[in-house]
C-alpha positions as CSV (number, residue, x, y, z in Angstrom):
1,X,27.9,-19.5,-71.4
2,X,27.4,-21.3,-68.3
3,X,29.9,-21.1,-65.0
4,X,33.3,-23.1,-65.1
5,X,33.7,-25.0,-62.1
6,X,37.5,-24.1,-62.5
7,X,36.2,-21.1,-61.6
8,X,35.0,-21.7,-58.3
9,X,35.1,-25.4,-57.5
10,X,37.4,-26.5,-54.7
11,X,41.0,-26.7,-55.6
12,X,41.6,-30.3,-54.1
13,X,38.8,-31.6,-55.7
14,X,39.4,-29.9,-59.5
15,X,43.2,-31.4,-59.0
16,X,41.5,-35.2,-58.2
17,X,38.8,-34.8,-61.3
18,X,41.6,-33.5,-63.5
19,X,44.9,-34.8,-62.1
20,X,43.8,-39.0,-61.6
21,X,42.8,-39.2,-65.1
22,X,45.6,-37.3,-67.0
23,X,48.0,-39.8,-64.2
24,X,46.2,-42.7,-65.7
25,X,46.8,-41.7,-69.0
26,X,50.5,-40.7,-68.6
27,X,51.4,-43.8,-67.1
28,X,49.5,-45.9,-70.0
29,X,51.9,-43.8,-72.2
30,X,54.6,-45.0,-70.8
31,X,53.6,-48.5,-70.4
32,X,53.8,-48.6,-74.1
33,X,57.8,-49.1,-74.2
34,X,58.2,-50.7,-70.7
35,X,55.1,-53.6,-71.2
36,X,57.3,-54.1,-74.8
37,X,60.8,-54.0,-72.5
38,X,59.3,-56.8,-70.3
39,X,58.2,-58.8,-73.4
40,X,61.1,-58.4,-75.2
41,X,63.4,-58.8,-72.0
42,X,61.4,-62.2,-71.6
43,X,61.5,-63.5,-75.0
44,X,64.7,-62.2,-76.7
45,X,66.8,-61.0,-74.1
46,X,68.9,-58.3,-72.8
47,X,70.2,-57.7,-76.4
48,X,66.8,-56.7,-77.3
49,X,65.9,-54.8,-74.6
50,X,69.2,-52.6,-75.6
51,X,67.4,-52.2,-78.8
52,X,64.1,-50.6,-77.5
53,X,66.5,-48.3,-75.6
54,X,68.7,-47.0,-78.1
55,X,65.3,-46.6,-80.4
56,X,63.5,-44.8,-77.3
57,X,65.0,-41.1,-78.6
58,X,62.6,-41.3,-81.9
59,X,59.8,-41.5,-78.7
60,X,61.3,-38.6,-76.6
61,X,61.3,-36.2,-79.7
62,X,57.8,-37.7,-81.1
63,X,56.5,-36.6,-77.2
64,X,58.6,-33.6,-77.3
65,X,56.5,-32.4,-80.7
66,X,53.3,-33.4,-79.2
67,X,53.8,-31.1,-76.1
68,X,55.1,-28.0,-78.1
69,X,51.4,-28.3,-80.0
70,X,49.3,-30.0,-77.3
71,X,50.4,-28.0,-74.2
72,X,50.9,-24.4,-76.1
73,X,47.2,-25.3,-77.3
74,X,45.5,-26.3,-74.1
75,X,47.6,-23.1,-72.4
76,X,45.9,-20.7,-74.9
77,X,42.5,-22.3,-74.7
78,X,42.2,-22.1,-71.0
79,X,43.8,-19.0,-70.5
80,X,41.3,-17.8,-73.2
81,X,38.3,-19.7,-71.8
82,X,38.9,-17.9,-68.2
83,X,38.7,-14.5,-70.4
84,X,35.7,-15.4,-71.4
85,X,37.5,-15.6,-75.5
86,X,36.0,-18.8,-76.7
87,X,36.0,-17.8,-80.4
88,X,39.7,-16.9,-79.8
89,X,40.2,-20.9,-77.8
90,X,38.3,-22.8,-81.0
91,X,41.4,-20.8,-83.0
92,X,43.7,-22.1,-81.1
93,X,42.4,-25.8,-80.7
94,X,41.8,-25.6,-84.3
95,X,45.5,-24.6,-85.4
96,X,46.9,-26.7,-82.6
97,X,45.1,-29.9,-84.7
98,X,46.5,-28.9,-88.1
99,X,49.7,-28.7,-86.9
100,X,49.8,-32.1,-84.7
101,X,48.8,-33.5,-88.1
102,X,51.5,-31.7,-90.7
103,X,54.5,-32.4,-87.9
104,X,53.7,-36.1,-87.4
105,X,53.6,-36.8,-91.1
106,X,57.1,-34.8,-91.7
107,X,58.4,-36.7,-88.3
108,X,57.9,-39.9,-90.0
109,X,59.4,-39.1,-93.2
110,X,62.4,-37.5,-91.7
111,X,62.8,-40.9,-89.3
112,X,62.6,-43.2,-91.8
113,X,65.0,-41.1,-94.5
114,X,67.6,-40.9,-91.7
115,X,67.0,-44.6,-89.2
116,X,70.1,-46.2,-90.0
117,X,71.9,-42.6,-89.1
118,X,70.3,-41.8,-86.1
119,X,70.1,-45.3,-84.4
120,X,74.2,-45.3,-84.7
121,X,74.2,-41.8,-83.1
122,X,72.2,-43.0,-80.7
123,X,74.3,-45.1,-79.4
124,X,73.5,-48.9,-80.9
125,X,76.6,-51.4,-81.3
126,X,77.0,-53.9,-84.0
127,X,75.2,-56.8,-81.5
128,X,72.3,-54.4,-81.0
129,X,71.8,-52.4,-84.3
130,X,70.0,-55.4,-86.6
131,X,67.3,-55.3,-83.5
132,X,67.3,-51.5,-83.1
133,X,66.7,-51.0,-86.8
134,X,63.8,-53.6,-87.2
135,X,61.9,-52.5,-83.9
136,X,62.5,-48.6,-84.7
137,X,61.9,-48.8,-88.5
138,X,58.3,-50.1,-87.2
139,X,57.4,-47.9,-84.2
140,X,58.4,-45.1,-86.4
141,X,55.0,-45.5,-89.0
142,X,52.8,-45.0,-85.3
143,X,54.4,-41.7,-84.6
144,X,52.1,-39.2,-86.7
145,X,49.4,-41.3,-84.5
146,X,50.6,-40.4,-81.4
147,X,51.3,-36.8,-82.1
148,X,47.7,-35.9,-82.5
149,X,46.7,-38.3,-79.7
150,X,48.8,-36.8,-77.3
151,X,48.3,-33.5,-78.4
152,X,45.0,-34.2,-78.3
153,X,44.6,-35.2,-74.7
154,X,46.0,-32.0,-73.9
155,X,42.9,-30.1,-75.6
156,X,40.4,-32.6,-74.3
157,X,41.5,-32.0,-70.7
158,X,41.5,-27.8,-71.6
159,X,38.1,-28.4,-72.5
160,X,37.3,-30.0,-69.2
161,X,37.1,-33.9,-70.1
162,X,39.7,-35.5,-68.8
163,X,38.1,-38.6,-68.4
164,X,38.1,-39.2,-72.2
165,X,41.0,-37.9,-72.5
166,X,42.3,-41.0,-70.2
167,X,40.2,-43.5,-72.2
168,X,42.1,-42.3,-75.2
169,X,45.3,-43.2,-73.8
170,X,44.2,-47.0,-72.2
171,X,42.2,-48.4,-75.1
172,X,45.7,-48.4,-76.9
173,X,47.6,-49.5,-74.1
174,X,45.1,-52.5,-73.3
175,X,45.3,-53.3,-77.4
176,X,49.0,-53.6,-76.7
177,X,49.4,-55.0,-73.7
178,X,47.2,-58.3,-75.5
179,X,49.0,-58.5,-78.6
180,X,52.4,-57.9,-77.2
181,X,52.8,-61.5,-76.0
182,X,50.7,-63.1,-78.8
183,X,52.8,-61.9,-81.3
184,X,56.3,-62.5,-79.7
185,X,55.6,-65.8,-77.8
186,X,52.8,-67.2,-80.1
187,X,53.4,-66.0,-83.2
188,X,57.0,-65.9,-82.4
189,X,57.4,-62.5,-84.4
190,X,60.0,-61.6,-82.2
191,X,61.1,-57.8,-81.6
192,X,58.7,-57.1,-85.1
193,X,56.2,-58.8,-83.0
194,X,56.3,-56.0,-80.3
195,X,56.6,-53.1,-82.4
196,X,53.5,-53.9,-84.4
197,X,51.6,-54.3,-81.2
198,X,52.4,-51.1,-79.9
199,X,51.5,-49.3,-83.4
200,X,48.3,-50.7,-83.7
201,X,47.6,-49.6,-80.4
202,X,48.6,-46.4,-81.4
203,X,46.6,-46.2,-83.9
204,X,43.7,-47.4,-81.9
205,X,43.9,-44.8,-79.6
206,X,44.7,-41.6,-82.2
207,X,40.9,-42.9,-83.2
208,X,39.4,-42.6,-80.4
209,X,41.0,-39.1,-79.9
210,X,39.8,-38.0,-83.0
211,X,36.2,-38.6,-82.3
212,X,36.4,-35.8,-79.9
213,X,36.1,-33.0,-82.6
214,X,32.4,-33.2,-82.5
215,X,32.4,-33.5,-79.0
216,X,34.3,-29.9,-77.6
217,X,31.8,-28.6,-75.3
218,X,33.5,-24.9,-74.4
219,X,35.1,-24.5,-77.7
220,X,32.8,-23.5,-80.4
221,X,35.2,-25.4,-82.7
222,X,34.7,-24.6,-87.2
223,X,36.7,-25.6,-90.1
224,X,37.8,-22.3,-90.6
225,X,39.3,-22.9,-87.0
226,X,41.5,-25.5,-88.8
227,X,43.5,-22.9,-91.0
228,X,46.8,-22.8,-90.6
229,X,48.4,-19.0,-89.7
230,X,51.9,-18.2,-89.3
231,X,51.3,-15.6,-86.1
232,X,48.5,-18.3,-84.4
233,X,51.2,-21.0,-85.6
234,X,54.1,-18.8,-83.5
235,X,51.5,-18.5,-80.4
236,X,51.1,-21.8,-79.9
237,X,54.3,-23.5,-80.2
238,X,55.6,-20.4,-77.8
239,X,53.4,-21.5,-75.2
240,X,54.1,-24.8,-75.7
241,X,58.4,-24.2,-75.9
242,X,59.2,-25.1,-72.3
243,X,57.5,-28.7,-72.3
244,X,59.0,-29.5,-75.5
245,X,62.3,-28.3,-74.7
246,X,62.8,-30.6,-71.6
247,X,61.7,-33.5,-73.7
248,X,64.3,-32.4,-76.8
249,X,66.8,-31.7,-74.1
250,X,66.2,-35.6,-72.7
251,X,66.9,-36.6,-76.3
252,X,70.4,-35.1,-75.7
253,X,71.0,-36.8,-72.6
254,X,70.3,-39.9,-73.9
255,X,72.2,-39.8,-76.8
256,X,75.4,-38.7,-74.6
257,X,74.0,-41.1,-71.7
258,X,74.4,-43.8,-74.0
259,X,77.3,-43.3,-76.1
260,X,79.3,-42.2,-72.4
261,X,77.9,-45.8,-70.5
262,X,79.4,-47.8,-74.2
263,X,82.7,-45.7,-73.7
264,X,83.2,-45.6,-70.2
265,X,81.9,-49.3,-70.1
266,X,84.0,-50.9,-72.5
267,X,86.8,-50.0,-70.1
268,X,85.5,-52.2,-67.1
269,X,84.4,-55.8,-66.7
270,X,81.2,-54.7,-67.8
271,X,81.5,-53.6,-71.4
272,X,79.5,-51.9,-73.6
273,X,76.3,-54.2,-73.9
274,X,75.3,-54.7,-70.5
275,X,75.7,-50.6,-69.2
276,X,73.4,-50.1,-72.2
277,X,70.7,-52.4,-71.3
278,X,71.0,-51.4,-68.2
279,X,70.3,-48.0,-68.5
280,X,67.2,-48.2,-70.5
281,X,65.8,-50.4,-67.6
282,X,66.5,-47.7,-64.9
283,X,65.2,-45.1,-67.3
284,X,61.8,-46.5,-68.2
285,X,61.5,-47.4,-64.5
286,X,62.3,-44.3,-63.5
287,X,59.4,-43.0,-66.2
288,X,56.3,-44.6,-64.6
289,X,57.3,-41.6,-61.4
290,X,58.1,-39.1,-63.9
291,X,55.0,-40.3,-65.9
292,X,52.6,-39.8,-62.6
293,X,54.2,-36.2,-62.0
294,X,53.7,-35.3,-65.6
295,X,50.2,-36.3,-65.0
296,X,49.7,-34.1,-61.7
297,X,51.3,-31.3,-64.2
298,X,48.9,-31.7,-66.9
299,X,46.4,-32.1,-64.6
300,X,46.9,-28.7,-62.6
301,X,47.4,-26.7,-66.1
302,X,44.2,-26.2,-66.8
303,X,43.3,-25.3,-63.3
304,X,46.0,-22.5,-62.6
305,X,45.9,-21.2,-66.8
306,X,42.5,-20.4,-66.0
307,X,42.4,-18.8,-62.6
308,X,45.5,-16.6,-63.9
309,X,43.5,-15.7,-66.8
310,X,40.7,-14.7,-64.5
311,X,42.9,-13.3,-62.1
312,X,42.2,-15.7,-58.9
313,X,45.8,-15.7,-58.2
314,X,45.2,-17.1,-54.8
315,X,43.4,-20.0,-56.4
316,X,47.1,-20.4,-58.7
317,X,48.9,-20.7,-55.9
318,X,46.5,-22.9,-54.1
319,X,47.0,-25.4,-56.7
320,X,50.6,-25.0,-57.8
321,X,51.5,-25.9,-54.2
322,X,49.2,-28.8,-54.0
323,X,50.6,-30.6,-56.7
324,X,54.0,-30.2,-55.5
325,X,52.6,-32.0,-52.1
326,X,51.3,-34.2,-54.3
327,X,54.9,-34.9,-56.3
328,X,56.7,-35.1,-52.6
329,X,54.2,-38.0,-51.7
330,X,55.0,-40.1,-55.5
331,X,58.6,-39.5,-55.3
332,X,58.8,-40.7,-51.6
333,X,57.2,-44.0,-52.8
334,X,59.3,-44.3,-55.6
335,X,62.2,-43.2,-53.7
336,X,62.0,-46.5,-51.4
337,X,61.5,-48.7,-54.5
338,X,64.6,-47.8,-55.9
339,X,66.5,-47.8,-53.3
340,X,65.5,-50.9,-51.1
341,X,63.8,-53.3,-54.3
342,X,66.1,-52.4,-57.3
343,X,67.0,-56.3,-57.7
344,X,63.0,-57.4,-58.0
345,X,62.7,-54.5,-60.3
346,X,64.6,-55.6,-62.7
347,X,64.0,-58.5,-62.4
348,X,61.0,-58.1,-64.0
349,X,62.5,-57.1,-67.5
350,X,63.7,-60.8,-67.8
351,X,66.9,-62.5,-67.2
352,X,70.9,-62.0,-67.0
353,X,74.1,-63.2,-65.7
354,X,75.5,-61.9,-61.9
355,X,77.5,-58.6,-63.6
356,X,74.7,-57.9,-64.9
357,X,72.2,-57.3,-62.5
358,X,75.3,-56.0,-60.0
359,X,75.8,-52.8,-63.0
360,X,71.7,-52.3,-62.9
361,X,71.2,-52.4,-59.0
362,X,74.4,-49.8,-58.7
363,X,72.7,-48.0,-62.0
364,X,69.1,-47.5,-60.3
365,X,70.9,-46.7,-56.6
366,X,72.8,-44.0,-57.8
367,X,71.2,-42.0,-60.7
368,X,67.8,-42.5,-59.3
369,X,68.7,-40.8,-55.7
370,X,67.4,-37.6,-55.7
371,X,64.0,-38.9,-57.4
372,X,62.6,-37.1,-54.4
373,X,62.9,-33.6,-55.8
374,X,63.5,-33.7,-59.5
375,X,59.4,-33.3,-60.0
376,X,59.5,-29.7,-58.8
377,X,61.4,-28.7,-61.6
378,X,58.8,-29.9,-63.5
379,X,56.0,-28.9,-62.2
380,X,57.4,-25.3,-61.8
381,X,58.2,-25.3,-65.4
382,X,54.7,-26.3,-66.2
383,X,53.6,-23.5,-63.9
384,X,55.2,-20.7,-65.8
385,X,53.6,-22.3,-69.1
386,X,50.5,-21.8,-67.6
387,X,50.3,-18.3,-66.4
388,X,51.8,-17.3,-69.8
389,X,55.4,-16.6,-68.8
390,X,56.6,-19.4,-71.5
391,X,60.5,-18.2,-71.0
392,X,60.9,-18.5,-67.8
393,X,58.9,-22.2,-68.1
394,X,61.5,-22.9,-70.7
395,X,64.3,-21.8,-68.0
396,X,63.5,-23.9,-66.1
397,X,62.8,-26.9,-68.5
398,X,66.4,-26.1,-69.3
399,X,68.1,-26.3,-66.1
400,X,68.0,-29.8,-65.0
401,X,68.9,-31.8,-68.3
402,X,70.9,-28.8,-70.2
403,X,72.6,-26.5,-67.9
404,X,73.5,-29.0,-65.4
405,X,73.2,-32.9,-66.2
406,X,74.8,-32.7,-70.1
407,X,78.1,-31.0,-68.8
408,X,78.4,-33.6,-65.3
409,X,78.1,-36.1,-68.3
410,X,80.9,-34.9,-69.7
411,X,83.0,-33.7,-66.9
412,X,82.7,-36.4,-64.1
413,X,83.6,-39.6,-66.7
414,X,87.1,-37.6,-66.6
415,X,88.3,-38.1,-63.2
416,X,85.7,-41.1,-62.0
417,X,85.2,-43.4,-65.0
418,X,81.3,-44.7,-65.3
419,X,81.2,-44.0,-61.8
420,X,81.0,-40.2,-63.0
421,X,78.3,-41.1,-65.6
422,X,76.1,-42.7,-62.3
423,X,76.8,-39.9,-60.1
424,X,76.1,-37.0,-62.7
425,X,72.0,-38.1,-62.4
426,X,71.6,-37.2,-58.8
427,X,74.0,-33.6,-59.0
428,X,71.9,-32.5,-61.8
429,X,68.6,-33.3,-59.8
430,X,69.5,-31.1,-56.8
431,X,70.9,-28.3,-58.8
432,X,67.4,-28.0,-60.4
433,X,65.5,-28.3,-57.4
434,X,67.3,-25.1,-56.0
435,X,66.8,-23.3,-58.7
436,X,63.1,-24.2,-58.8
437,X,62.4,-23.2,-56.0
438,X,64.0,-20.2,-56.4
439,X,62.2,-19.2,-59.2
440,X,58.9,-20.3,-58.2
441,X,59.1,-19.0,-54.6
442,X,59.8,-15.3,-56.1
443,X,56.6,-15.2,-58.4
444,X,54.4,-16.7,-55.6
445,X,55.2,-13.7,-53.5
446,X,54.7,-11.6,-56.5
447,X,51.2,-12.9,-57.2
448,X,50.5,-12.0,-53.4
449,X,50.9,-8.6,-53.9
450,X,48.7,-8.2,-57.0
């Protein structure tokens, strides 16, 4: 077998190779719900954007499947590559495949048994349901889809191509992006209009993914790879458990999120439509950062999994810190965009009367203003995950949305009204960031003395 430049390339340039394609392909992810929010904004209105939001759980548990598979996959696969286990890596791509494909199929079955359920407990109102149920009722058939292509990516970057990984990811959003407005404004399909757009894209993309099977070039990949094992089954999705859990735990917060702004909002001059709409606008915003720093995380994986597994640990720490400089730089920028352009942002998502956009400036000022630090909690949870220590990685995947932001949720509302609900964002952030680098500060000293 022949060297691994994760081995012994440079660290800055392994994070650029891997990091600027898994970026591009994170944020092409998440262009998928905010190119249909701007459509939708445009050519419905804000009562349709509240329907992409209050359907936009069924996307944070269809993300948090493909992470427990794709990330507990690439995690064994490098840490077996920098071994020097390959047979033991094709094992784990190979059940990490099967199981993309048997969890998308039951996902879709189980969303479509229980749509009318879940939408109301996820917050939609009588004005927004009939939108909710039409747009989700369609983006749910491209889920199975986007479980293996995202799962996927995750092997294709383990197996050192993360430039395909990327053009996965864009050929789909570039098929969307071009049929969302033809199908809304000139076919004038409406919010159907921009759900089949982004499943066909979807589908598009899970195509190109597939094609990669033939193509693994460290992972001597079989059919027999493909059999499904309960104990291979268990390794994977415990590697995998942190990444998943902060996306499950999300689902939580936007379910309470929600129901709290409808609640809490029906009380002010605001009332329940316009907090909701609202929210999903910050959110999704606030998802092209998060999307960039869950690219910088998926691009370092690989890199530090390895070297742990081969026992550089100076090269770990090398690049764990690196992509936290890199995370400080994004969330500066985004930072200032919040903070001094919230009106032109959303703006962009399309028109609305004065209390409107005066709820959504306050919204995005508030929640969004310790964007500055909330990456390191990711990123050090995605450490952990890579060096094998998938408990501690779920710890911390924990902290920010479970342990701290659920309970302000619940608490603040009591004494300050949906002022509590704004302010609970920011708490949560900080109180994760301490911890993080609490944590992560006490195993980089450990790694120094082995």
């Amino acid at each position: 077998m022949t060297d691994n430049p994760l081995e012994y390339e440079k660290i800055s340039k392994l994070l650029k190779d891997f990091a600027i394609p898994s970026i591009t392909a994170t944020l092409i992810t998440s262009l998928y719900n905010i190119v249909d929010q701007i459509f939708i904004g445009q050519g419905i209105g804000y009562l349709g954007n509240a329907a992409t939001n209050v359907s936009y759980p069924f996307s944070t548990i269809c993300l948090a499947i493909s992470l427990l598979i794709g990330i507990g996959s690439a995690s064994r696969v490098s840490l077996y590559l920098g071994n020097k286990e390959p047979e033991a890596a094709a094992r784990a791509a190979g059940t990490g495949i099967s199981l993309m494909v048997l969890c998308g199929l039951v996902y879709l079955a189980a969303g479509e048994c229980l749509l009318t359920w879940l939408l109301k407990l996820f917050g939609a109102t009588k004005e927004v349901f009939p939108y909710a149920r039409q747009y989700a009722g369609v983006t749910l058939a491209g889920m199975p889809f986007l479980i293996v292509t995202n799962g996927m990516s995750n092997l294709i970057r383990a197996d050192g191509n993360p430039k395909y990984s990327m053009l996965c990811m864009v050929t789909g959003a570039v098929a969307n992006t071009i049929l969302d407005p033809i199908f809304i404004f000139v076919f004038h399909w409406g919010i159907f209009g921009a759900a089949l757009a982004t499943v066909l894209g979807q589908i598009l993309s899970f195509f190109f993914a597939i094609r990669y099977l033939w193509r693994f070039q460290t992972i001597p990949i079989e059919k027999s790879c493909f059999r499904l094992k309960p104990g291979e089954c268990l390794k994977t999705c415990s590697m995998g458990v942190s990444s998943s859990v902060n996306q499950v735990a999300i689902t939580f917060v936007q379910i309470i999120l929600y129901n709290s702004l409808t609640y809490y909002g029906a009380k002010t001059v605001y009332g329940t439509d316009i907090p909701l709409a609202a929210c999903g606008i910050v959110m999704k915003t606030n998802a092209i950062v998060l999307a960039i720093v869950v690219g910088i995380s998926q691009g370092v994986q690989p890199i530090i999994g390895f070297n742990y597994g081969a026992r550089q640990y100076p090269r770990v720490r090398e690049a764990y810190l690196l992509a936290i400089k890199w995370n400080l730089a994004v969330s500066a920028a985004g930072f200032c965009l919040f903070q001094f352009f919230p009106h032109a942002i959303i703006s962009l998502f399309g028109d609305g009367d004065q209390l409107y956009f005066e709820f959504a400036v306050l919204f995005m000022r508030i929640f969004l203003f310790m964007v500055l630090v909330n990456g390191v909690q990711l990123l050090s949870s995605s450490f952990f995950t890579a060096i094998g220590k998938a408990m501690k990685g779920a710890l911390l995947a924990l902290t920010r949305q479970v342990f701290f932001l659920i309970p302000l949720l619940l608490l603040l509302p009591l004494r300050f009204g949906i002022m509590g609900v704004l302010a609970a964002g920011p708490v949560a952030d900080f109180a994760a960031f301490l911890l993080s680098v609490l944590l992560a500060g006490r195993e980089l000293r450990r790694q120094k003395t082995q």
